[in-house]
C-alpha positions as CSV (number, residue, x, y, z in Angstrom):
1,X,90.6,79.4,129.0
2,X,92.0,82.4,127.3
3,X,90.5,85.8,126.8
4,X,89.3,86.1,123.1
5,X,90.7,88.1,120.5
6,X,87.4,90.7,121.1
7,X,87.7,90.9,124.6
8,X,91.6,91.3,124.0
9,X,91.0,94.4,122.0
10,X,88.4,95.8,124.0
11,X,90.8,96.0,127.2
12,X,93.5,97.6,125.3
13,X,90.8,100.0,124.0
14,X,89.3,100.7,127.2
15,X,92.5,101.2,129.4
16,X,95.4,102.2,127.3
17,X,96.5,104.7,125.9
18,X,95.6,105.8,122.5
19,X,99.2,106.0,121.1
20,X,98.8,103.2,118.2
21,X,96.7,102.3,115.4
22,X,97.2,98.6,115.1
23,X,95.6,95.5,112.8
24,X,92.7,94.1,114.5
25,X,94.7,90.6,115.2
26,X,95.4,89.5,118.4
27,X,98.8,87.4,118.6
28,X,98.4,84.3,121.0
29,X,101.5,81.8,120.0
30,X,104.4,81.8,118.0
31,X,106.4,79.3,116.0
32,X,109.5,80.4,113.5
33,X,107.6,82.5,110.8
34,X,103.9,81.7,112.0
35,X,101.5,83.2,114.8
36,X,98.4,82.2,115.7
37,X,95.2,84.1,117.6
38,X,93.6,82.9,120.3
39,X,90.6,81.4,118.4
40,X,93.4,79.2,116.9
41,X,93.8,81.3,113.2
42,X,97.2,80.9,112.0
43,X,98.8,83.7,110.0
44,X,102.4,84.4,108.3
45,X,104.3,87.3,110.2
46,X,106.0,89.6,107.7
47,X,106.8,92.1,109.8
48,X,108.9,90.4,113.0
49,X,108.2,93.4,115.0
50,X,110.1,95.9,113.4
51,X,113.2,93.6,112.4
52,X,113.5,92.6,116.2
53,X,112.4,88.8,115.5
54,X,115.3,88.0,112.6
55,X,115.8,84.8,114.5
56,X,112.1,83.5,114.6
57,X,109.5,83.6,117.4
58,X,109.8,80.7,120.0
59,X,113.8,79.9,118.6
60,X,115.2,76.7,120.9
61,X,118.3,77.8,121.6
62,X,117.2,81.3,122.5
63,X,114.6,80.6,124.6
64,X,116.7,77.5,126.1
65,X,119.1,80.2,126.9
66,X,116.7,82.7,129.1
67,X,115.4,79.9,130.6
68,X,118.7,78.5,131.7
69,X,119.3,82.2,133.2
70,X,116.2,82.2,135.1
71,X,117.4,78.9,136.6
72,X,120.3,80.7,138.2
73,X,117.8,83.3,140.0
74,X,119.7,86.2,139.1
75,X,117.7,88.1,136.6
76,X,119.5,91.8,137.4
77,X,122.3,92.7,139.1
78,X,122.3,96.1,138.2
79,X,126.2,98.0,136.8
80,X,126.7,98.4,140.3
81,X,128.1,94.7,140.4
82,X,129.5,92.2,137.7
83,X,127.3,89.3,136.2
84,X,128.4,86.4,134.4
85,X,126.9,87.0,130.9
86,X,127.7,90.5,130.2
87,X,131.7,90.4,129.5
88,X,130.4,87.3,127.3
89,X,127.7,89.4,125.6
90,X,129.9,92.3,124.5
91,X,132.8,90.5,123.7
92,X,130.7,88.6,121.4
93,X,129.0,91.6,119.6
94,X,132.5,93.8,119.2
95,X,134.3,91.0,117.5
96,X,130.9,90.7,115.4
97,X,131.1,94.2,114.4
98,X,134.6,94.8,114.8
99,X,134.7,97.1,117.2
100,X,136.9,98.0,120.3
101,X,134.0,98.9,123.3
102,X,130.5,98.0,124.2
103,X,127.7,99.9,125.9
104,X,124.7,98.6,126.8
105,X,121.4,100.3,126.7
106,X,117.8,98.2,126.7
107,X,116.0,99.9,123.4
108,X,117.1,101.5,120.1
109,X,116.2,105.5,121.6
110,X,118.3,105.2,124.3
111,X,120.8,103.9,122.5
112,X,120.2,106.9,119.8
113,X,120.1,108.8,123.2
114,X,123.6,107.5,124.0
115,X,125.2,108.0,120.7
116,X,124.2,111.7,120.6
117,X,125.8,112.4,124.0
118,X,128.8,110.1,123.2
119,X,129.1,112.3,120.1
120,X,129.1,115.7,121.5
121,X,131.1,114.7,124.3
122,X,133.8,113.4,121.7
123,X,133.3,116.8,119.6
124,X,134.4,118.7,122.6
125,X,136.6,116.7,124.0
126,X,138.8,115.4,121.5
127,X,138.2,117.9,118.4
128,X,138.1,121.2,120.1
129,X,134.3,122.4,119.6
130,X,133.5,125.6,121.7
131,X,131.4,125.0,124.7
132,X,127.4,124.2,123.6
133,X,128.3,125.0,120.3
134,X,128.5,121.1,118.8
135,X,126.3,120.1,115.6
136,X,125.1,116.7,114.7
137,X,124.1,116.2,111.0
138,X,121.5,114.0,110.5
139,X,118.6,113.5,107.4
140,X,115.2,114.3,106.2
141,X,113.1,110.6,106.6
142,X,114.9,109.8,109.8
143,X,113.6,107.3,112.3
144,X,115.3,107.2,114.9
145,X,113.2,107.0,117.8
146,X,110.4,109.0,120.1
147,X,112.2,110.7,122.6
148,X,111.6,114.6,122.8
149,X,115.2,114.7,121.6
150,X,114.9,112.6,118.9
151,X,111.6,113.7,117.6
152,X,112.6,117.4,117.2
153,X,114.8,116.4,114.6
154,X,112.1,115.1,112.9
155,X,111.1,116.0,109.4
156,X,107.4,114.1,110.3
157,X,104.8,116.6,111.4
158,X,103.1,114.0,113.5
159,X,106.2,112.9,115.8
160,X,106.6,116.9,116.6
161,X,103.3,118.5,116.8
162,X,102.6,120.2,120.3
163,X,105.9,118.0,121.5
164,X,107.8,121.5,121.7
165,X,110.6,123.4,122.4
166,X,112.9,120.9,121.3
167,X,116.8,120.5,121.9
168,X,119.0,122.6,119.5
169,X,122.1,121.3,117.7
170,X,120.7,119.1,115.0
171,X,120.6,119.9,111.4
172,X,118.3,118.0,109.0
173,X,120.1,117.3,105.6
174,X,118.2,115.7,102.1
175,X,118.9,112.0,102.7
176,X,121.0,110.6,99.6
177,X,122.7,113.6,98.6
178,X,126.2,113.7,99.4
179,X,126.5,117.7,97.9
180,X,124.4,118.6,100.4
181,X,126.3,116.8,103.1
182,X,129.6,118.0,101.7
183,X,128.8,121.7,101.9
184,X,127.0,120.9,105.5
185,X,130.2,119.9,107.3
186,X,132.0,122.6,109.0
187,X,134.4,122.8,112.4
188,X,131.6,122.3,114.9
189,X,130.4,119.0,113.4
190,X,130.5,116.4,115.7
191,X,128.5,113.7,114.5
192,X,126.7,112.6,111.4
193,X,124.0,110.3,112.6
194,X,121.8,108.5,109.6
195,X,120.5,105.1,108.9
196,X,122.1,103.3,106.3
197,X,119.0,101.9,104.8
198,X,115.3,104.1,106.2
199,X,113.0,101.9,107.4
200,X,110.1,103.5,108.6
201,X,110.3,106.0,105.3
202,X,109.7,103.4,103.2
203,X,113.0,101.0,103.0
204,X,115.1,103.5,101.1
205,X,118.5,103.0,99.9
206,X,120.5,105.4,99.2
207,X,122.6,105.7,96.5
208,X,125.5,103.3,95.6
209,X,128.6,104.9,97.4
210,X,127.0,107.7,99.2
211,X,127.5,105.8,102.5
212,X,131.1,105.4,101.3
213,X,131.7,109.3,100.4
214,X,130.0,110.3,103.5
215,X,132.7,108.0,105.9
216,X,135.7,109.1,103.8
217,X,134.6,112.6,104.6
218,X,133.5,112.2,108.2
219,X,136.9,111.2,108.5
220,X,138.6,114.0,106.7
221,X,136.4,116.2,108.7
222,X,136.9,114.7,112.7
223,X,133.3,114.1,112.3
224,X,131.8,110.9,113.9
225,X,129.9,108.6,111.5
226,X,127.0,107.1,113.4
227,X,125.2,104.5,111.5
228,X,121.3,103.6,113.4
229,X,121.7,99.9,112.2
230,X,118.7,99.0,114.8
231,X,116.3,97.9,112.2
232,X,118.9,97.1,109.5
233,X,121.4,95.5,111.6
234,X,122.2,91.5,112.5
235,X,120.9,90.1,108.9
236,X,118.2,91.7,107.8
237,X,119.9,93.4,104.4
238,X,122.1,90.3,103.7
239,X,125.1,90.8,105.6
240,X,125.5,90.8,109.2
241,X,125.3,95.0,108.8
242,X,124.2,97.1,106.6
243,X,127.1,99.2,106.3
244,X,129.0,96.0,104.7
245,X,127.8,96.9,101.3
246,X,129.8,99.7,100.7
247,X,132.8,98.1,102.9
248,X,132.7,100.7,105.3
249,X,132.8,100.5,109.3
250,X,131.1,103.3,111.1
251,X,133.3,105.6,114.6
252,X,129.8,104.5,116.1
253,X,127.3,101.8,116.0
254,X,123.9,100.9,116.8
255,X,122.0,98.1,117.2
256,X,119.0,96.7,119.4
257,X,115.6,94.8,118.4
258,X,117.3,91.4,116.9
259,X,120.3,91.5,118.7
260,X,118.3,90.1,121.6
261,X,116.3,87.5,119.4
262,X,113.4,89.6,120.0
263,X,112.8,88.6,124.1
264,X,113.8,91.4,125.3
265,X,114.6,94.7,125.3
266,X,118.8,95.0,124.6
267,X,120.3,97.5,122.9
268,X,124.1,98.6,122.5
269,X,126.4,101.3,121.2
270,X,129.5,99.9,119.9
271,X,132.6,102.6,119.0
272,X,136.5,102.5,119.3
273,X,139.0,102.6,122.2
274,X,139.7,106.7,121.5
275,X,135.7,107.5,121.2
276,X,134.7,105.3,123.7
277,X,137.1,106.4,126.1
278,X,135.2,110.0,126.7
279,X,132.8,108.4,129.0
280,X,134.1,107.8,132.2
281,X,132.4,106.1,135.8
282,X,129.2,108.1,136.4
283,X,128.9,109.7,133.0
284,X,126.4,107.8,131.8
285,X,124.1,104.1,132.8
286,X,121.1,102.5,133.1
287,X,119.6,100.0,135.7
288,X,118.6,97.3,133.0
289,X,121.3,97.7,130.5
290,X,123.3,95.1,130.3
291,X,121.1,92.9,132.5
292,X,122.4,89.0,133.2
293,X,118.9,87.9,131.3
294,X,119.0,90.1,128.7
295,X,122.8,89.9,127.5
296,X,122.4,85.3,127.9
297,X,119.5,86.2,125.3
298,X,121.7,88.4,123.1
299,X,124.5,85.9,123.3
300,X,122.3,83.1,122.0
301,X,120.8,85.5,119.3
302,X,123.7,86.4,118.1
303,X,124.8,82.9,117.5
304,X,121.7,81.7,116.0
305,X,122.1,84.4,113.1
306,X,125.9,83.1,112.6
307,X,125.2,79.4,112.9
308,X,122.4,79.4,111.1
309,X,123.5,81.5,108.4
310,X,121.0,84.0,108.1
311,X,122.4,86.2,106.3
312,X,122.8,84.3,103.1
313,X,119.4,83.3,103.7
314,X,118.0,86.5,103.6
315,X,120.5,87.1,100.3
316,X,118.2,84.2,98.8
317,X,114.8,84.6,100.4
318,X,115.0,88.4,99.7
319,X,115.6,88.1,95.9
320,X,112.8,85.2,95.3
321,X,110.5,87.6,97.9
322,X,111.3,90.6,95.4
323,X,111.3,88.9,92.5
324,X,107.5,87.5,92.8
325,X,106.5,90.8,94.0
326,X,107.8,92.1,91.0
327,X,106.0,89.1,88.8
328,X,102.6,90.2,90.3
329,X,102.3,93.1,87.7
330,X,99.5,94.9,89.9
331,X,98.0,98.4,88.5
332,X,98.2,99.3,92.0
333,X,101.9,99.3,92.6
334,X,104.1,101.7,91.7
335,X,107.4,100.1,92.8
336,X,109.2,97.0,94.4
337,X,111.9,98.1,96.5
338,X,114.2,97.0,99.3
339,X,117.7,94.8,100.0
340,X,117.6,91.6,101.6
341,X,114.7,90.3,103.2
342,X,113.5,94.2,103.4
343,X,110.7,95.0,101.1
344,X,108.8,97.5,100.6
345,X,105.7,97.7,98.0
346,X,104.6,101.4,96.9
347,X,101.1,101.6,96.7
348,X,100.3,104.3,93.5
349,X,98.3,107.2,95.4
350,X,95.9,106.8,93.1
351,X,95.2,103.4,94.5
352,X,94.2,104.6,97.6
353,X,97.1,104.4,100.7
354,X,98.2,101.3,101.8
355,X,96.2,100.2,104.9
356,X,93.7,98.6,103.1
357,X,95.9,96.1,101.1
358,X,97.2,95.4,104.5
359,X,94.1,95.0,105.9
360,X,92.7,92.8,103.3
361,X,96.0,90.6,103.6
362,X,94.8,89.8,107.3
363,X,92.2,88.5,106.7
364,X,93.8,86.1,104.1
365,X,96.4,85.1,106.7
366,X,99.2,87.1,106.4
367,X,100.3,89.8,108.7
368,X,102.3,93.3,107.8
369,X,101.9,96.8,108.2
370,X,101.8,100.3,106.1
371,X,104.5,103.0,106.7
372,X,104.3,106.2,105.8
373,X,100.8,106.0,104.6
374,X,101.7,104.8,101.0
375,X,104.2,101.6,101.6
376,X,103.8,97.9,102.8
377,X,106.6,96.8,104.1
378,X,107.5,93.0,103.9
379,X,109.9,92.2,106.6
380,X,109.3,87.7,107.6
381,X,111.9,86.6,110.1
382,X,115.1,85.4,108.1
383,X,114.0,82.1,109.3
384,X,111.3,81.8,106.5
385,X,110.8,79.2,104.0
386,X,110.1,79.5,100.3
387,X,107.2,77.6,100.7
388,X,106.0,80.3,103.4
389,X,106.9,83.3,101.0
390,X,105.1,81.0,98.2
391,X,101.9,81.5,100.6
392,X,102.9,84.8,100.6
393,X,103.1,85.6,97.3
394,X,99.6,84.1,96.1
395,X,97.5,86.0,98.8
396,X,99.5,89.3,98.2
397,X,98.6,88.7,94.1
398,X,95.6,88.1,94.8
399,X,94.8,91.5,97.2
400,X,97.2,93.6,94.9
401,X,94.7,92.2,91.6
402,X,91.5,93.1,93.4
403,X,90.1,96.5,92.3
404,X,91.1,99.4,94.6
């Protein structure tokens, strides 16, 4: 027998670290969109861990795949040696993305972590930036990890406080506007590093052709455009990347959570021959990166989101999601935002913040999760069906009715 939901709780309560505020829902199986807990409740998953379960939970071919890997005993080999899935595994994801070179990291900081040194390394390197005097642009709502790097570029009290001194050479910009960003470039920029769509601010999109302007001058400029696509990557807006909307392609990408089908930890930092080409043996690594297990996972993943098509169906599960958001007509609400199968609902502040709706959705079966304070964001694997967003739909009508 199982330990109960309670006793589940109370273990993480009484031995771990404080660090998160979760839903009281303890997650026992998993089956495509649906979980259920260990007293056998089922609810509807609209969050997929952060994007990282586009494919589903308990996906045939993907779990086939890591079982078939454990079969062969060899789990890790380390970089110190070749394996037999990870030439497989990044040819795969370049063609994908349409890029020249791989590198694998196991989660979205490091690969954040990777791109930053890739990017100042390049700026010295190959454009001429004096000694410790490179810049990397990025923007105000930025998520891009919880490293003491990343988090003193922060514009979110909470990620920084008492986290100090943090590393110099970052400069936060007003996300969206491409005058500031214009007038921001300069000789020692060396990378621009922003997320084509925010996430954890809130799903915002950015105006239409900013992403456009910004590569065009990123390019005039020698600048590297970075694009975070770890939680808008591999589906999840409607193409296969984000930065497909405005028909761009980035000097440096990013991706992790999905690419892996959400069984492990992979990440990877994708760029051309001429960027790529600044790191050299010993510059850079990681024991797990690019691990036998974890790259057989990503390979399957990455089919399953091709063969399967999930792209277009997050193109038509995303508008009928929106769209009966939309029809709900709550007082509380005081937008319906998002691209794809990436929604988020803005609770008005005179309704209160937006834990409570999500709270209140639990116990009517269906599982997502506030961001910054004011936001639910809807975010079901791409495997859903419309009969599962239907369920979703009624309860969320009849939470978002109910007085505040």
């Amino acid at each position: 027998m199982g330990l109960s939901s309670e006793k589940c709780i109370e273990l993480e309560a009484t031995y771990g670290a404080h660090n998160y505020h979760p839903l009281p829902i303890v997650i026992a199986k998993g089956d495509g969109a649906w979980v259920w807990d260990p007293e056998g409740k089922k609810y509807l998953d609209c969050l997929a861990s952060y994007s990282a379960l586009n494919q589903g939970y308990n996906h045939p071919r993907i779990m086939q795949a890591v079982r078939d890997q454990l079969d062969t005993g060899v789990t890790l080999t380390s970089r110190a040696f070749y394996n037999t899935r990870l030439g497989e595994f990044m040819e795969k994801i370049c063609k994908l993305a349409g890029m020249d070179r791989a590198l694998p990291m196991n989660t979205g900081a490091e690969a954040v972590e990777t791109a930053i040194k890739l990017a100042r390394r390049y700026g010295y390197q190959q454009k001429g930036i004096p000694a410790d005097q490179a810049e990397i642009l990025v923007f105000s709502g930025n998520f891009h990890g919880r490293t003491t790097t990343i988090v003193g570029f922060s514009d979110e009290d909470a990620y920084q406080r008492d986290f100090g001194p943090f590393t110099p050479g970052f400069r936060i910009l007003p996300y969206g506007d491409i005058d500031a960003f214009r007038a921001a470039l300069n000789e020692n920029t060396a990378g621009v590093l922003i997320e084509p769509i925010q996430g954890e601010a809130g799903i915002i999109v950015p105006p239409e052709g900013y992403l456009a302007e910004m590569a065009r001058l990123c390019q005039e400029n020698g600048a590297l455009l970075m694009l975070d696509e770890i939680q808008s990557g591999l589906g999840r807006t409607g193409r296969m990347f984000a930065f497909e909307h405005e028909c761009i392609r980035p000097d440096v990408l990013l991706l992790a959570k999905a690419i892996s089908g959400g069984v492990l930890p992979v990440s990877v930092v994708l760029a051309s021959e001429e960027v790529m080409g600044v790191f050299k043996p010993g510059d850079h690594g990681s024991t797990y990166g690019g691990c036998p297990l974890g790259a057989a996972a990503a390979i399957a993943a990455l089919d399953v989101l091709v063969d399967e098509k999930l792209c277009e169906r997050a193109v038509e599960m995303g508008a009928y999601l929106m769209d009966g958001l939309k029809a709900i007509g709550s007082p509380h609400v005081e937008l319906v935002r998002g691209r794809g199968l990436w929604v988020g609902v803005v609770i008005r502040k005179d309704s209160g913040k937006a834990r409570p709706f999500c709270e209140r959705l639990m116990e009517l079966g269906v599982l997502c999760k506030e961001t910054h304070e004011q936001v639910i964001r809807f975010a079901p694997p791409l495997t859903v069906k419309k009969e599962d967003l239907d369920f979703l739909i009624e309860q969320a009508k009849a939470v978002l009715s109910q007085p505040a």
